[in-house]
SEMI-827143 format. One record per residue (C-alpha): x, y, z; residue number from 0. Coordinates in nm, 3 decimals, always signed. Example, Ala and Ser with C-alpha at 12.3 -4.5 7.8 and 13.67 -1.06 7.14 Angstrom:
2
         u         v         w    nr
    +1.230    -0.450    +0.780     0
    +1.367    -0.106    +0.714     1
END
This chain:
323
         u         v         w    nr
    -1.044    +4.641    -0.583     0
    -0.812    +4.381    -0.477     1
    -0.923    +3.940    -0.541     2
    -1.000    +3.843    -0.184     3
    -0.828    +3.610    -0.045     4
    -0.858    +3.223    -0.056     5
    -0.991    +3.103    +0.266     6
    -0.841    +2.776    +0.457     7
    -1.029    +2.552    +0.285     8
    -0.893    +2.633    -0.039     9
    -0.576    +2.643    +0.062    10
    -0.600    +2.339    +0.261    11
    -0.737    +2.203    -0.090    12
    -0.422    +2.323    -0.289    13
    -0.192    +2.161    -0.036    14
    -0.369    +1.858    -0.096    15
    -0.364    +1.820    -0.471    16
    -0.001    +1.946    -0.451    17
    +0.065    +1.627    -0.195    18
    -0.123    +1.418    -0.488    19
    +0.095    +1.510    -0.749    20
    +0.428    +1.500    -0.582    21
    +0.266    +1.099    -0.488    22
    +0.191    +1.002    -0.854    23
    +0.533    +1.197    -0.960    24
    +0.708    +0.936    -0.731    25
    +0.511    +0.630    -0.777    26
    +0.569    +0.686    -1.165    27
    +0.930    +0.731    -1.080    28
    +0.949    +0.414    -0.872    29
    +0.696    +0.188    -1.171    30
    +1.004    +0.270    -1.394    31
    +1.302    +0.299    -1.193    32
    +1.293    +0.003    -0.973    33
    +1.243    -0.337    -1.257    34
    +1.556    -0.213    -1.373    35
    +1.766    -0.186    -1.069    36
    +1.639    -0.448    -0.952    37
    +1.670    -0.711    -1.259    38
    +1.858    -1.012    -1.301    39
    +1.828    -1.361    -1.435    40
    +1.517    -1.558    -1.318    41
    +1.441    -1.878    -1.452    42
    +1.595    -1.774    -1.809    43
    +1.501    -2.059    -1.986    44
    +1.799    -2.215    -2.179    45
    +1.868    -2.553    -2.388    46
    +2.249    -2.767    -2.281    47
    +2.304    -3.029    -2.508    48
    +2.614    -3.304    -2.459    49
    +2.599    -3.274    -2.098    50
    +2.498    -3.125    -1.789    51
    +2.563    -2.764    -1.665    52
    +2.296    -2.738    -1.412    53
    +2.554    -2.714    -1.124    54
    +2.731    -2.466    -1.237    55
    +2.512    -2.246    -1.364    56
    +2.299    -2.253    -1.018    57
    +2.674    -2.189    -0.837    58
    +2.731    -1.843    -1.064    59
    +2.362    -1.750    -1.017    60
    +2.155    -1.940    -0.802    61
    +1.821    -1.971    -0.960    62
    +1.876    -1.790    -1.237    63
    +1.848    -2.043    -1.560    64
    +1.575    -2.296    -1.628    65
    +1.768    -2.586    -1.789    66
    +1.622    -2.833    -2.067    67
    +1.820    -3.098    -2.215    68
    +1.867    -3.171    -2.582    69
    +2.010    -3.404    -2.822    70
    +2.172    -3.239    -3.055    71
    +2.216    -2.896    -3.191    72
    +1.887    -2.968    -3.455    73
    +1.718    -2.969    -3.136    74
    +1.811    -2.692    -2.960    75
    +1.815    -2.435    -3.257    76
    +1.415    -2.609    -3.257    77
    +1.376    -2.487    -2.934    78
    +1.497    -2.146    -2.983    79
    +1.305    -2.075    -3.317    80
    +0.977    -2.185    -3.128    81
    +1.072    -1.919    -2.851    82
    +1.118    -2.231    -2.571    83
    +1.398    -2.109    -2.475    84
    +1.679    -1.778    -2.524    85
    +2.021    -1.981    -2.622    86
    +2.174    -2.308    -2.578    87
    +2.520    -2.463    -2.492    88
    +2.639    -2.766    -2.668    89
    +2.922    -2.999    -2.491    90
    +3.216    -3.116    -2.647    91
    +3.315    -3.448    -2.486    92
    +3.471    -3.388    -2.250    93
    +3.134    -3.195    -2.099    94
    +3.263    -2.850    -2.146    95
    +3.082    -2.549    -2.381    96
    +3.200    -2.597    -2.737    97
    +2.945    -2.387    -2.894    98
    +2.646    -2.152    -2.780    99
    +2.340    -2.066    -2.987   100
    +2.152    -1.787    -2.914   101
    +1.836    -1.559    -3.091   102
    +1.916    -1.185    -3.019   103
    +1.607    -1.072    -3.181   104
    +1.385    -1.263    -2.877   105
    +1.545    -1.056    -2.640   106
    +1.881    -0.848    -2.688   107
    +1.934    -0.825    -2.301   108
    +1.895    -1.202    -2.257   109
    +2.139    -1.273    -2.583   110
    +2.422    -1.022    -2.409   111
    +2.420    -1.180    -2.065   112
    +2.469    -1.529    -2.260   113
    +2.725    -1.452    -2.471   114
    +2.891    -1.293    -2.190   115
    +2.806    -1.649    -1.948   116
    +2.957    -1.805    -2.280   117
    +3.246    -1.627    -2.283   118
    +3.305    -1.691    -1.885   119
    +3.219    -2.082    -1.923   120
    +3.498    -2.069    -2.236   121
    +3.240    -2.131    -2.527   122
    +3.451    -2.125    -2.849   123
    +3.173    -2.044    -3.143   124
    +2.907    -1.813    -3.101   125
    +2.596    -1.840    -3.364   126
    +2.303    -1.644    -3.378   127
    +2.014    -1.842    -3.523   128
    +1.768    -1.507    -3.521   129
    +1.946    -1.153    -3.501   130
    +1.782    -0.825    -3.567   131
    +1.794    -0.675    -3.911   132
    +2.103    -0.491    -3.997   133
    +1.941    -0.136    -3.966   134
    +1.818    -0.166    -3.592   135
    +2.063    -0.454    -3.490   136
    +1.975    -0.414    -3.135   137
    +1.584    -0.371    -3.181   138
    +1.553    -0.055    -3.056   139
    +1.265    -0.001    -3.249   140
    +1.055    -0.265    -3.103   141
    +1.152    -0.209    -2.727   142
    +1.001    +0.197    -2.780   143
    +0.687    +0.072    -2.938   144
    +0.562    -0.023    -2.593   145
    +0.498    +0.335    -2.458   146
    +0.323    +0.408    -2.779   147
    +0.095    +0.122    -2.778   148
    +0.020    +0.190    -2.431   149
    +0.000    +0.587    -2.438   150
    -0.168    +0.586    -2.819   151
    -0.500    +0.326    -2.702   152
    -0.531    +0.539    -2.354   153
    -0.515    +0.891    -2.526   154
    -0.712    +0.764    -2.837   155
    -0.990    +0.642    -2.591   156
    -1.019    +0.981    -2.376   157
    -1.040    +1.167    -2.686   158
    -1.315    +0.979    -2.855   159
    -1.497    +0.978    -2.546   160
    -1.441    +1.370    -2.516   161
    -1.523    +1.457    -2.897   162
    -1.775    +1.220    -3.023   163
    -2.106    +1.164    -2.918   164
    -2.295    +0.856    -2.956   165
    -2.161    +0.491    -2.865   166
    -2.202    +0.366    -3.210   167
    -1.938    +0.645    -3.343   168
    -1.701    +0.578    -3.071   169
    -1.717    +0.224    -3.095   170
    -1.662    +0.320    -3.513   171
    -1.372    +0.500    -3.412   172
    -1.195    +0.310    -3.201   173
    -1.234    +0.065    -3.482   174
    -1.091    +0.285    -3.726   175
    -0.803    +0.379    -3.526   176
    -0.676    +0.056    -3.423   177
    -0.651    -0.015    -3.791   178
    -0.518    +0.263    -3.944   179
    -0.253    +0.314    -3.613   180
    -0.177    -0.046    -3.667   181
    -0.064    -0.011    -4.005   182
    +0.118    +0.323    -3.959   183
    +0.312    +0.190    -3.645   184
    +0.455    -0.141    -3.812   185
    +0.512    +0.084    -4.133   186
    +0.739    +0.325    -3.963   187
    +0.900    +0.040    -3.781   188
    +0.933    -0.195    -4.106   189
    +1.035    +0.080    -4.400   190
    +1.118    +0.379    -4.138   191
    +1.348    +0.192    -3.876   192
    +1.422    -0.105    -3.992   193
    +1.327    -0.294    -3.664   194
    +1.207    -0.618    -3.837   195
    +1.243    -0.731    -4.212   196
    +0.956    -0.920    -4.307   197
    +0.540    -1.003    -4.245   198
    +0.428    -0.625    -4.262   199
    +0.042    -0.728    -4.266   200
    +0.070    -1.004    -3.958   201
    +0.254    -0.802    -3.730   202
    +0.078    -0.438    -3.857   203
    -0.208    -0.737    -3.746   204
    -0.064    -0.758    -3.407   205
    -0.019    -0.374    -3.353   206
    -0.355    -0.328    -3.446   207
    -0.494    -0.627    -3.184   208
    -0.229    -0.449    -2.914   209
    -0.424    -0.092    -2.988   210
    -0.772    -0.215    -2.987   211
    -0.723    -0.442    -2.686   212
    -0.571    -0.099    -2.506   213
    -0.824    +0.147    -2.634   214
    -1.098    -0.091    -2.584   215
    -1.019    -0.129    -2.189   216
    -1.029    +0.250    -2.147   217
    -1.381    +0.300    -2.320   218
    -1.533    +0.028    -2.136   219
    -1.371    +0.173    -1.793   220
    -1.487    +0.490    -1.854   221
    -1.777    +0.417    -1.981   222
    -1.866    +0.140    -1.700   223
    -1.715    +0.298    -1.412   224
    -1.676    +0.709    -1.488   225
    -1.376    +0.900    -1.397   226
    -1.263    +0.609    -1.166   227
    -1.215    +0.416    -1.478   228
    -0.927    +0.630    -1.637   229
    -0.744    +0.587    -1.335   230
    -0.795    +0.223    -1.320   231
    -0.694    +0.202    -1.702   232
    -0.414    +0.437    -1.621   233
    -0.262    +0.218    -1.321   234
    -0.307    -0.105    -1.606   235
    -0.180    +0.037    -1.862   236
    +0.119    +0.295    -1.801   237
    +0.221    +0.281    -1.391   238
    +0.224    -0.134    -1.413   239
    +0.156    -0.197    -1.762   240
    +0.465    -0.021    -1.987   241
    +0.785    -0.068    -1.701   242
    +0.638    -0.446    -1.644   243
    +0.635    -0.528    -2.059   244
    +0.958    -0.676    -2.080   245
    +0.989    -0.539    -2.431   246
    +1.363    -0.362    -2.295   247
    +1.492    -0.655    -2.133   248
    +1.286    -0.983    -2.084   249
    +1.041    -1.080    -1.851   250
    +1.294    -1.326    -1.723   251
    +1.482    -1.047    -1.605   252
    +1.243    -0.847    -1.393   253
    +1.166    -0.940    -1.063   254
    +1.093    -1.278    -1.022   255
    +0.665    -1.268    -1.012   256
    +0.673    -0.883    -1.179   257
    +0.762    -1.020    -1.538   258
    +0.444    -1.246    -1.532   259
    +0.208    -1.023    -1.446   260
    +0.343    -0.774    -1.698   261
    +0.234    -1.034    -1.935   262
    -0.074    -1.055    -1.866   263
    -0.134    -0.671    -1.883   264
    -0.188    -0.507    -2.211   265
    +0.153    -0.333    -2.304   266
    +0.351    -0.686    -2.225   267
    +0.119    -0.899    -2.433   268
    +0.129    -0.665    -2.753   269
    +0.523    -0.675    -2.716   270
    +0.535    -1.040    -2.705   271
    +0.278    -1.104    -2.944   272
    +0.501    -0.811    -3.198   273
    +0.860    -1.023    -3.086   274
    +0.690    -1.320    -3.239   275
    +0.502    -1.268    -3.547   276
    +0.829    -1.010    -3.654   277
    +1.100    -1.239    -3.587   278
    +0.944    -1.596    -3.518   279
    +0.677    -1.638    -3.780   280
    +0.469    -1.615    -3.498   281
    +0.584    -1.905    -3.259   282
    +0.479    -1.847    -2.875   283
    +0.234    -1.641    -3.043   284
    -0.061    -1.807    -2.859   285
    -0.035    -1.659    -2.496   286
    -0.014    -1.359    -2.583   287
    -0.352    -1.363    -2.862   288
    -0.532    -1.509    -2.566   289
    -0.458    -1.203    -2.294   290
    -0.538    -0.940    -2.567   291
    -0.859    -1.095    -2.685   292
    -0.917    -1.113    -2.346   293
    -0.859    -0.774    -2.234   294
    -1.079    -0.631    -2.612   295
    -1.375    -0.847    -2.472   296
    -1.377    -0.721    -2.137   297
    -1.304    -0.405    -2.273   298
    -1.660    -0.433    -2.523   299
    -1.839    -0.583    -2.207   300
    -1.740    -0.266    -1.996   301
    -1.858    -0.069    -2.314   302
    -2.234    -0.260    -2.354   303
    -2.285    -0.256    -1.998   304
    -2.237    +0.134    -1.931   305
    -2.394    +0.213    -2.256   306
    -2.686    +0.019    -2.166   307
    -2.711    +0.186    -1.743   308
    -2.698    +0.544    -1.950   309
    -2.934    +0.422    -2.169   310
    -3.203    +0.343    -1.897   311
    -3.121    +0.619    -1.694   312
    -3.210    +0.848    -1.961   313
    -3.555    +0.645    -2.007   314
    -3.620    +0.678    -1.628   315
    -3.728    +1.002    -1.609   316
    -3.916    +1.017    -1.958   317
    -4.096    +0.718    -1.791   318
    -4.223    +0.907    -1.472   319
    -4.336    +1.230    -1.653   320
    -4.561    +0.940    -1.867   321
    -4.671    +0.793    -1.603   322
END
């Protein structure tokens, strides 16, 4: 006996979920694809010492560099070990570059477009106060770690919720895996890669804060708001989230607003937060502690507040058979 065959609805239904998928397909394709086409310098902020370059920097890219004057070279390298700003150029007297310091290990992007605006302005020494270790010289490492943070939390999240019951033994294991993940993460990218060189337990510290802050916000979502939530966490987390982290490039080099907000969402925080404790002895730390904490708490909120709706929906009905 032959199946019978669908009837409009269903295929009407099909043609639907195929339009759906093609939809997400090309909004994920556009969340990645257009920050980099669409990057350039915004507001890069950059040191000039001996002088003023303002003018010309605005005339070979209007807008593009956020200049702050200092003394002397103490000062500038100051600046750029405290992550205030990417590079500087120092003046000789007669107010042209003499010398450019940069950090390539705050952003590797940023330090190439300098040394090439260096090169172009006639700079004569180049020194890097902060490169990346010799085994991952252009931090490679650190710039894939924000899929994984973002991707590991989500996943970690659905699967708790899908294989363990009880709140208390989620909220164990989301714990437990923000820990242990933490610690294997920064191992692989300390003793595996190579990406950084030194302050295993403060950054594995920071991976572990990045994982629990992004695992956290999908338990509470889910937990608060159902199915609804994934998506919501989903949008936060990988459509926005990983191509608005900056952790490629720089949020100065997204599109002027879009590197902000990425900053504010999970994935971009946890970069930051990793740049600085790995390379900076965590200077400019401080922004990025306060959007993860910030994002955990809401996340636990989320978490108490569904918890405690299924809770007394379960005691409703025990209630009126009582009664």
């Amino acid at each position: 006996m032959s199946e019978p065959t669908p009837s409009p609805p269903a295929w009407r239904q099909l043609a639907a979920v195929v339009a759906g998928l093609t939809l997400l397909l090309l909004a994920l394709l556009s969340a990645f694809a257009l920050p980099p086409l669409h990057s350039g310098a915004n507001d890069v902020p950059i040191a000039v010492g001996g002088g003023d370059l303002t003018a010309e920097l605005d005339a070979r890219e209007p807008g593009g560099y956020a200049v702050t004057t200092v003394a002397d070279a103490d000062e500038a390298r100051a600046l750029i070990l405290d992550r205030e700003v990417y590079g500087a150029f120092l003046l000789d007297s007669t107010g042209r570059p003499d010398e450019m310091l940069l950090a390539t290990a705050a952003s590797s992007a940023v330090a190439t477009r300098l040394r090439a605006l260096g090169a172009e302005l006639g700079a004569g020494t180049v020194t890097d106060v902060r490169p990346f270790p010799a085994d991952d010289p252009t931090g490679a490492g650190l710039s894939a770690g924000a899929l994984p943070l973002a991707l590991g939390g989500w996943i970690a999240a659905v699967v708790l919720l899908m294989t363990v019951r009880g709140p208390a033994r989620q909220a164990a294991g989301a714990a437990a895996f923000a820990v242990v993940a933490g610690l294997a993460l920064t191992a692989l990218l300390r003793f595996g890669f190579g990406t950084f060189d030194g302050a295993y337990w403060a950054t594995a510290a920071a991976a572990a804060l990045g994982i629990s802050a992004t695992a956290w916000t999908i338990l509470g979502l889910r937990t608060a708001l159902g199915n609804a939530g994934l998506a919501v966490g989903a949008i936060a987390l990988i459509l926005l989230g990983n191509p608005l982290s900056g952790l490629a490039s720089a949020p100065e080099l997204l599109p002027a607003g879009w590197g902000a907000l990425g900053q504010l969402l999970p994935p971009g925080a946890a970069g930051s937060l990793l740049r600085s404790v790995a390379y900076f002895d965590g200077a400019g730390a401080a922004g990025p502690l306060l959007v993860l904490a910030g994002w955990l708490a809401g996340g636990v909120a989320l978490f108490v507040l569904g918890v405690g709706r299924a809770r007394r929906a379960a005691a409703a009905p025990a209630t009126e058979v009582t009664a």
